[in-house]
C-alpha positions in Angstrom: -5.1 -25.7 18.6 -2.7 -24.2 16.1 -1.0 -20.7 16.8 -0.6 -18.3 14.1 2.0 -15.8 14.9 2.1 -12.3 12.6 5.1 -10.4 12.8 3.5 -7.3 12.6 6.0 -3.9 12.0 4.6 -1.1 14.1 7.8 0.1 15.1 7.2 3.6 14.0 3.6 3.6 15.1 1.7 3.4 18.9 -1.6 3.8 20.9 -3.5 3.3 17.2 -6.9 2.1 17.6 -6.7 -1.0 14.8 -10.1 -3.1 16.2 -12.2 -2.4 12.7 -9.7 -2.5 9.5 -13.3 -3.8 8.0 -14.2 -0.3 8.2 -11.0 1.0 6.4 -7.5 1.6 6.6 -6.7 3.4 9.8 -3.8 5.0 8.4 -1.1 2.4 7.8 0.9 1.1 4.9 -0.5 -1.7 2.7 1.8 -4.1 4.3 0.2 -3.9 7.9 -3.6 -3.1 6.6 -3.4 -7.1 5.5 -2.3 -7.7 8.4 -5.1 -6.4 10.5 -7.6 -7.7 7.5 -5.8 -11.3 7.6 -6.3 -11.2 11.8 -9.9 -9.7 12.1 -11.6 -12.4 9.3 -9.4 -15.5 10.2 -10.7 -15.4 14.0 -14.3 -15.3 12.5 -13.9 -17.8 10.7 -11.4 -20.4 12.2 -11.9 -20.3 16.0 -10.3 -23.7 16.4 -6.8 -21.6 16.0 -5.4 -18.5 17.2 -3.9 -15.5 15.6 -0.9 -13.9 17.9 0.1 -10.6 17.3 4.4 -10.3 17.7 5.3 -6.3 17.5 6.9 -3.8 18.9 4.2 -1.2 20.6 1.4 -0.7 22.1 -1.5 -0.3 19.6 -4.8 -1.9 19.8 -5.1 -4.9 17.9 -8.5 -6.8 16.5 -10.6 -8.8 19.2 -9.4 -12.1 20.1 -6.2 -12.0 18.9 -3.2 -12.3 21.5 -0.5 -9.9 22.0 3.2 -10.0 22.3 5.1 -7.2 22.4 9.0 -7.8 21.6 12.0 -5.2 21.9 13.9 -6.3 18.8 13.4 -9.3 16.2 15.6 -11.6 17.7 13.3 -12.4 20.2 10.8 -13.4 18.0 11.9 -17.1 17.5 11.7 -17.6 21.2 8.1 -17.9 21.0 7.3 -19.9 18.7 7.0 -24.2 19.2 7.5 -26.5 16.0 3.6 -27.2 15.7 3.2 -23.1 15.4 3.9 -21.1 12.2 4.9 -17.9 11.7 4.1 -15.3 8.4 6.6 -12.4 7.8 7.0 -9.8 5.6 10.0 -10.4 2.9 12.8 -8.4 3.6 15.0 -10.4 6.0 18.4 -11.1 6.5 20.5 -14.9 6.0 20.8 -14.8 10.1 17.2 -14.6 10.5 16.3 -18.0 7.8 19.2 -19.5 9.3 17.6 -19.4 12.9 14.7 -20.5 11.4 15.5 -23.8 9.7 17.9 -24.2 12.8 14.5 -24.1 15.1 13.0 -26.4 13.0 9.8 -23.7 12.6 7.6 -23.2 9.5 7.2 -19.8 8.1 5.2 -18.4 5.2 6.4 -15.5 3.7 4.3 -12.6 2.4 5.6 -11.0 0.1 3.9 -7.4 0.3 7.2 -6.3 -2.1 9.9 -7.8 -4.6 12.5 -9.7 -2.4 16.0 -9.0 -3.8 18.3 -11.8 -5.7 19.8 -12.7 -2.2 16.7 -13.1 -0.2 15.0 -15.0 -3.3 18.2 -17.8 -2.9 17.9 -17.9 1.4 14.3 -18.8 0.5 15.0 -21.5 -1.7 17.4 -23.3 0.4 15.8 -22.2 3.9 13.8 -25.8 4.8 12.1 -23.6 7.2 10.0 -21.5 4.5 6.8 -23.8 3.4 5.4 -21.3 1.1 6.1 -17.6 -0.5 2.6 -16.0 -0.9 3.0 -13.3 -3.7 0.2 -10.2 -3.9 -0.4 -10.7 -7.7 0.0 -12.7 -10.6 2.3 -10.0 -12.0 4.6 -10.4 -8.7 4.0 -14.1 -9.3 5.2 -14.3 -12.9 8.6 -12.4 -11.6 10.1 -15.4 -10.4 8.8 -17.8 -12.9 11.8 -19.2 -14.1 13.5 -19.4 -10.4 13.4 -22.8 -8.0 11.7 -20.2 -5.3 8.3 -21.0 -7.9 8.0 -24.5 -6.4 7.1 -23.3 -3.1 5.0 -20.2 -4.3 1.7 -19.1 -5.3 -0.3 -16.1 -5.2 -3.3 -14.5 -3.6 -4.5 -11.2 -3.8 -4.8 -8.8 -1.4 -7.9 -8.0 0.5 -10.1 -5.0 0.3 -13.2 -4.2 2.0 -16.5 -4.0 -0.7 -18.9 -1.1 0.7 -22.1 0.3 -1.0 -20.3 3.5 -1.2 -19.8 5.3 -4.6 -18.2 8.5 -5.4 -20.8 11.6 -5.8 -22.8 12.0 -9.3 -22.3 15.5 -9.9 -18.2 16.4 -9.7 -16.0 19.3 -10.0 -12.3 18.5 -11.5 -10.8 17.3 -9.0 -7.8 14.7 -8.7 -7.1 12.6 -5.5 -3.3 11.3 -5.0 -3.1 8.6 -3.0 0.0 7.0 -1.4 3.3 7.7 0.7 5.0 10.6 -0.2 8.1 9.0 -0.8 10.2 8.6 -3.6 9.2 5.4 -4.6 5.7 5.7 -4.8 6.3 8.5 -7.4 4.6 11.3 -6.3 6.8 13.8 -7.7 5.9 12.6 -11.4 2.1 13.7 -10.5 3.9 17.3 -9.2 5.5 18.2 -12.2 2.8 18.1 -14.6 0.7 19.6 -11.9 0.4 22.8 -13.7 -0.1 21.4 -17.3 -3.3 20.2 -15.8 -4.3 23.2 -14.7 -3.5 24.8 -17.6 -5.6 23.0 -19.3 -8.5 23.0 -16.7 -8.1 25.9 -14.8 -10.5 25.3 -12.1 -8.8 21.6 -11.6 -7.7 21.0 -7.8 -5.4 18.7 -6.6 -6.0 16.7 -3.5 -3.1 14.8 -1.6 -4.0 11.9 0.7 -0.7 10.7 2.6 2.1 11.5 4.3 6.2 10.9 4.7 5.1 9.2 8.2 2.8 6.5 6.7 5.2 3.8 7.7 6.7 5.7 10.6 5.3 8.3 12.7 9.0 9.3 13.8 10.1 9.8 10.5 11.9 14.0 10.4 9.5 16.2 7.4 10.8 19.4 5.5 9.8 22.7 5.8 6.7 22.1 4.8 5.5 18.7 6.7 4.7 16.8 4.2 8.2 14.5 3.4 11.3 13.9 4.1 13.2 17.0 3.7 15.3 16.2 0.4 12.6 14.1 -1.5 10.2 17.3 -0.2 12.4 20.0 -1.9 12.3 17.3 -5.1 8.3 17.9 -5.8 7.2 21.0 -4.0 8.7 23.2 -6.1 6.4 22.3 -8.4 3.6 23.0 -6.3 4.2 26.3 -5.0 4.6 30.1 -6.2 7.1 32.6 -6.5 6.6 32.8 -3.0 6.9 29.8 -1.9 3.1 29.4 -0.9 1.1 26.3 -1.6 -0.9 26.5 -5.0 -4.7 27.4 -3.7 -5.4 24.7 -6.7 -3.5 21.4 -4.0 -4.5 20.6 -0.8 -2.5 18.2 1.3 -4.9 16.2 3.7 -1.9 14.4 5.6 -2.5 11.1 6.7 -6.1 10.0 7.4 -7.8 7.0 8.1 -11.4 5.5 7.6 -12.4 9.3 7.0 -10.5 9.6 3.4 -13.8 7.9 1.6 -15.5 11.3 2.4 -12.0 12.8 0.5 -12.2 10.3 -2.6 -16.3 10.7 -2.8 -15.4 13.9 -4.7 -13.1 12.7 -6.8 -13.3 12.8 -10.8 -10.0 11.2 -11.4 -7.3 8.8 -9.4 -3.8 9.0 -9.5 -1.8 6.4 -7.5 2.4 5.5 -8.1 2.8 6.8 -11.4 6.4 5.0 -11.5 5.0 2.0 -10.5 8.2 1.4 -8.8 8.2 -1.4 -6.2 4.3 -1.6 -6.9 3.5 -5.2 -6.4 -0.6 -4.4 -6.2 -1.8 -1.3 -5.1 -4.3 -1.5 -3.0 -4.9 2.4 -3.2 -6.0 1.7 -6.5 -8.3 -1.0 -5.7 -10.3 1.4 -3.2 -10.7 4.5 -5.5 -12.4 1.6 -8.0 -14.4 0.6 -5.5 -15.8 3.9 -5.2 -16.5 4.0 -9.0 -12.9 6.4 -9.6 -11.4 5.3 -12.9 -7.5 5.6 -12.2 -4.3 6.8 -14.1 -1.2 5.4 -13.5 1.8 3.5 -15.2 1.1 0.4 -16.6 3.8 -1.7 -15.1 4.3 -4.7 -12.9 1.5 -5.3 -9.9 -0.6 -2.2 -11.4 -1.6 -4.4 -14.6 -3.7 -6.9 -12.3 -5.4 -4.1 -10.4 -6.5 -1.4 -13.3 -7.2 -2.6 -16.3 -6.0 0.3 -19.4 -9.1 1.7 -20.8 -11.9 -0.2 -19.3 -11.5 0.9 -15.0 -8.7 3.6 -15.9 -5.8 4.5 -18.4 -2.5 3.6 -18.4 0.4 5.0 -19.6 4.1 4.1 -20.1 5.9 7.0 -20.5 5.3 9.2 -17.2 5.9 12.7 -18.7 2.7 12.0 -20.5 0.8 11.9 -17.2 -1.0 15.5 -17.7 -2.9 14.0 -20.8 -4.4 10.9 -19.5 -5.8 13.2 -16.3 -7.1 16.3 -18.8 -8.5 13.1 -20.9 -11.1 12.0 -18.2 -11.5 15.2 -16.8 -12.7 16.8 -20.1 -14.5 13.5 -21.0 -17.2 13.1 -18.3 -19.1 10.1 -20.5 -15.6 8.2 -20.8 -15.0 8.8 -17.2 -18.5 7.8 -15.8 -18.4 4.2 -18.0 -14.7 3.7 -16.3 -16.2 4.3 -13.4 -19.0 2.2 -13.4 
C-alpha cells in the first residue's frame, strides 16, 4: 500500500466540517477545495492506497483519510518513507527542496498559482520533484520554453456537475465572486459600480466572499469586509455621502454549499476582473455550471475557463467593465444563449 500525503494549508482555518466537498465548497480558497475534491474521489476509487492529510488544525477531513496534525512545516518530512509521495502547493522555499532531494522523497507539485523565477529553477534542479501539475493549459504554456516543461503537464481542476440551473425569470442582478483581496480585483467591479446602475437603475450588486477566505484570523476594516487599507481602496465606491452601504450591494460574507441559492438569481457573473494571478478560476467554472454567462478579463488561466462571446464576454481593458455587464443585462436573448 502506497501513502499519499497532502500538505493541506488550514492554518487560518479550524473545527470546519469538510466530509462532502462533492456537495460544494465549504468556504475555502480554490487551493484547499482540490484538496478535499482530490481526497474524497481518490479513496473511492483507489482503496489499495491511502490519502494522509498533513495540516495544521483541527478540521474534519473526508472519510477514510488519515490525519496528521503538524505545528510548523518542518516537521512534515518526518513522516514521510521513500516509497510515499507527497503533493504541495508551489510556493516554497530552496531549504524546503533541498530537504527533499536530501530525503530521497518524491513530491508532485500543484501548482494552484504561478511559481516565481526562483522557485521555477529549485524545481528543475530539485531530483526530488517527479512532476509539476499545472491547473490549465494557459498556466501550462507559461513555462513552455523553460527545462521545468520536461517534468510538467497539466490537468484541470475539478468541479462538481449538479442538475442545478439558475432561475428562468431574473431581475438584474450581478453576483461577485472571490476573495476580496487586491489581487482578485474586486475593486475594478466597485468603481464602475454606479455606471451600472446608472444605466439600470434597479440593478443590484451581490458580493460572495470575504478578506478571511484564506484565513479566518485575518484583521477587516471598518466595515468587515477586507483588510483595512485594500477595504478603504473599493468601498468608497460603494457607499454614500454618508458612508452607508448602497441599498443597490449586498455583501453575503463568506458562505459555503448555501451560495448556489445566492448565484440561482443571478443574470450576470463577474469573477477577477484583473485576472491577476488567475491560473483557472474555478468561481467561474461554477456560475457556468449554473447556466451564468460571465464577464471578466480575458487574460491568462481565465481564457481556458470562459470562452469570449459564446459562455461570457471578455474584455481587455478593465475600465470598460460597466459595458460588458449593462450588455447582458439589457440583452436577455444574448444572455440566455450564453447561458445555455
Amino acid at each position: 500500500m502506497k501513502k499519499i500525503y497532502l500538505l493541506f494549508d488550514d492554518f487560518g482555518i479550524k473545527d470546519m466540517d469538510m466530509r462532502r466537498p462533492d456537495m460544494g465548497n465549504p468556504g475555502l480558497g480554490g487551493t484547499e477545495y482540490m484538496y478535499l475534491m482530490f481526497a474524497y474521489y481518490f479513496v473511492q476509487n483507489y482503496s489499495n492506497d491511502k490519502i494522509v492529510f498533513i495540516h495544521y488544525n483541527h478540521n474534519i477531513l473526508p472519510e477514510n483519510c488519515e490525519s496528521i496534525i503538524i505545528k510548523n512545516r518542518d516537521e512534515v518530512f518526518y513522516y514521510l518513507n521513500q516509497s510515499d509521495v507527497l503533493i504541495h502547493a508551489s510556493g516554497k522555499d530552496e531549504l524546503w527542496y533541498k530537504n527533499a532531494a536530501r530525503g530521497g522523497y518524491s513530491l508532485i507539485v500543484w501548482a494552484e498559482c504561478y511559481l516565481s523565477f526562483l522557485e521555477m529553477k529549485m524545481i528543475e534542479n530539485c531530483s526530488a520533484v517527479k512532476k509539476v501539475v499545472f491547473v490549465s493549459k494557459q498556466e501550462y504554456d507559461n513555462y513552455i520554453d523553460e527545462c521545468i516543461i520536461q517534468k510538467s503537464t497539466y490537468i484541470y481542476n475539478m468541479v462538481q456537475y449538479h442538475d442545478d440551473v439558475r432561475n428562468k425569470k431574473l431581475e438584474a442582478v450581478v453576483t461577485y465572486m472571490g476573495s476580496l483581496t487586491p489581487e482578485k480585483g474586486f475593486h475594478v467591479l466597485a468603481k464602475s459600480w454606479k455606471k451600472v446602475v446608472k444605466a439600470i437603475p434597479d440593478a443590484k450588486l451581490q458580493v460572495i466572499g470575504s478578506g478571511k477566505l484564506y484565513s479566518r484570523y485575518n484583521k477587516l476594516g471598518k466595515y468587515g469586509l477586507a483588510d483595512e487599507c485594500y477595504e478603504k481602496k473599493f468601498m468608497k465606491y460603494l457607499t454614500n455621502d454618508n458612508g452607508d452601504i448602497l441599498k443597490s450591494v449586498k455583501f453575503c460574507g463568506i458562505v459555503g454549499v448555501e451560495k448556489n441559492e445566492i448565484l440561482k438569481k443571478t443574470m450576470v457573473g463577474v469573477v477577477n476582473p484583473t485576472a491577476i494571478s488567475e491560473t483557472f478560476c474555478i468561481s467561474a467554472v461554477e456560475m457556468e455550471l449554473l447556466g451564468i454567462p460571465v464577464v471578466t478579463k480575458g487574460k491568462l488561466g481565465l481564457c481556458d475557463t470562459i470562452k469570449n462571446k459564446y459562455t461570457g464576454l471578455t474584455f481587455l481593458f478593465e475600465k470598460n467593465i460597466y459595458k460588458y455587464i449593462i450588455k447582458l443585462l439589457k440583452d436577455k436573448t444574448k444572455n440566455q444563449r450564453y447561458g445555455e
